[in-house]
N, C-alpha and C positions, 0 to 999 in steps of 0.2 A: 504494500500500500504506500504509494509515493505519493498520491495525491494530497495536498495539505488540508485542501476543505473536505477532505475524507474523513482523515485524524482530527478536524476539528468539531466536525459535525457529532463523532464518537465518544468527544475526550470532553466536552462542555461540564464546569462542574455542577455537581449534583446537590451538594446544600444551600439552600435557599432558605434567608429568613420568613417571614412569616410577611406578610408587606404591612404597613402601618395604616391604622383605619385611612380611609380615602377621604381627601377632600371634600368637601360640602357639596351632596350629592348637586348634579345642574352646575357645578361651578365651571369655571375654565378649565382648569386644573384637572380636575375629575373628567371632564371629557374628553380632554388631551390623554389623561392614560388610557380611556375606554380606545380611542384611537388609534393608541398603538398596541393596545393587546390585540384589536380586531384586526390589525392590517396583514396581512399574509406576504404580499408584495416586499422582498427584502431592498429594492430600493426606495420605494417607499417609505416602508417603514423608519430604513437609518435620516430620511429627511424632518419625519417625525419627530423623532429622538432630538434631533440637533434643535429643530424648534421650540423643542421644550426645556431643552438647555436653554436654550435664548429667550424663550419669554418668560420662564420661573427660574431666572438663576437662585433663588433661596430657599428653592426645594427641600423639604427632606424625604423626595423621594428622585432627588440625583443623583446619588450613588448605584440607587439600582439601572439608573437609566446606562450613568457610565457602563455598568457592566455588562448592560445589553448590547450598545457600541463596541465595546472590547470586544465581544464574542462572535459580532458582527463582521468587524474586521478581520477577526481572526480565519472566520471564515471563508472571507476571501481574501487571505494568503498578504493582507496586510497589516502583518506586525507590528510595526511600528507606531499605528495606531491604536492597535490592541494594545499595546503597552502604554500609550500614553493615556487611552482613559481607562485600562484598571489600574494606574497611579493615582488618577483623579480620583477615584471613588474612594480608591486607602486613604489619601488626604482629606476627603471628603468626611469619613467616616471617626478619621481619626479627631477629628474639629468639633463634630458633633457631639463626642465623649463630653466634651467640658458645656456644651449648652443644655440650655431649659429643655422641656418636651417645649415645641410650639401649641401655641394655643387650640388648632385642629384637631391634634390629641388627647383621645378620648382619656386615658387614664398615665396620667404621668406618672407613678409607678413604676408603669413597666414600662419606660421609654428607655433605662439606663439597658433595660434587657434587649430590647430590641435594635439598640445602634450595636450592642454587643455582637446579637446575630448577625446584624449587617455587618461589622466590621471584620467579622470573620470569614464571612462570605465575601466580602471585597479581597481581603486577603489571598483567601483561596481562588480566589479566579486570578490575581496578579500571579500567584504561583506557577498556573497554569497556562498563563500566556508566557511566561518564563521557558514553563517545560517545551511548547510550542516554536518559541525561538531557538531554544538547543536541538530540538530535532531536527527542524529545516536547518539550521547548520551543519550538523551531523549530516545532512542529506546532498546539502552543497558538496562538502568536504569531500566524502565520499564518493559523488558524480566526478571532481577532479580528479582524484587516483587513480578511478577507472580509465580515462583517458589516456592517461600515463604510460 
């Protein structure tokens, strides 16, 4: 299996936080995610995502977006932007430790638990664009030897 978006398609991580009650149902916010869960079209979609980076940069539900783009690009065989937004979302996640719940959040409580699981989940997916970048090198590598 040499194809990238093969091994990406196969290798996407598997823990997912829980996602945080949704925005006030009818909001913008809320129908921007409803939008991109429903969009099937992966052009589309990554246009989505970006949109909603740009119109709620003060999300807390941008890390999972990051991670959606990361796995996006991963998928098609560009790395480098897979690494640059599961950075974001670890940065993202890791900032969010020391804030309030925002006011949208139903029980603040458990807000410390939930950036927890998300920040674990950012993590593990930066991990995994990682392991992604060592194979397609190993795989480069490789292809030149054989020439050889």
């Amino acid at each position: 299996m040499s194809d990238l978006s093969e091994v990406a398609a196969m290798a996407t991580p598997e823990s997912r936080p829980p996602p945080p009650p949704n925005p006030a149902l009818g909001s913008l916010e809320f129908r921007a995610i409803l939008q991109i869960a429903e969009e099937k079209n992966p052009a589309n979609r990554t246009k989505l995502l970006l949109a909603f980076e740009r119109v709620f940069p003060n999300s807390s539900r941008l890390p999972e977006i990051y991670m959606q783009l990361s796995q996006t690009y991963a998928s098609q065989s560009d790395l480098a932007k897979a690494q640059q937004y599961a950075e974001r979302a670890v940065a993202m996640t890791a900032k969010m430790k020391s804030d309030p719940a925002p006011p949208s959040y139903n029980n603040a409580a458990s807000w410390p638990n939930w950036v927890a699981a998300l920040d674990a989940s950012a993590k593990s997916n930066l991990d995994w664009v990682k392991q992604m970048i060592a194979w397609q090198q190993k795989e480069i590598q490789s292809a030149i030897l054989r020439r050889r």
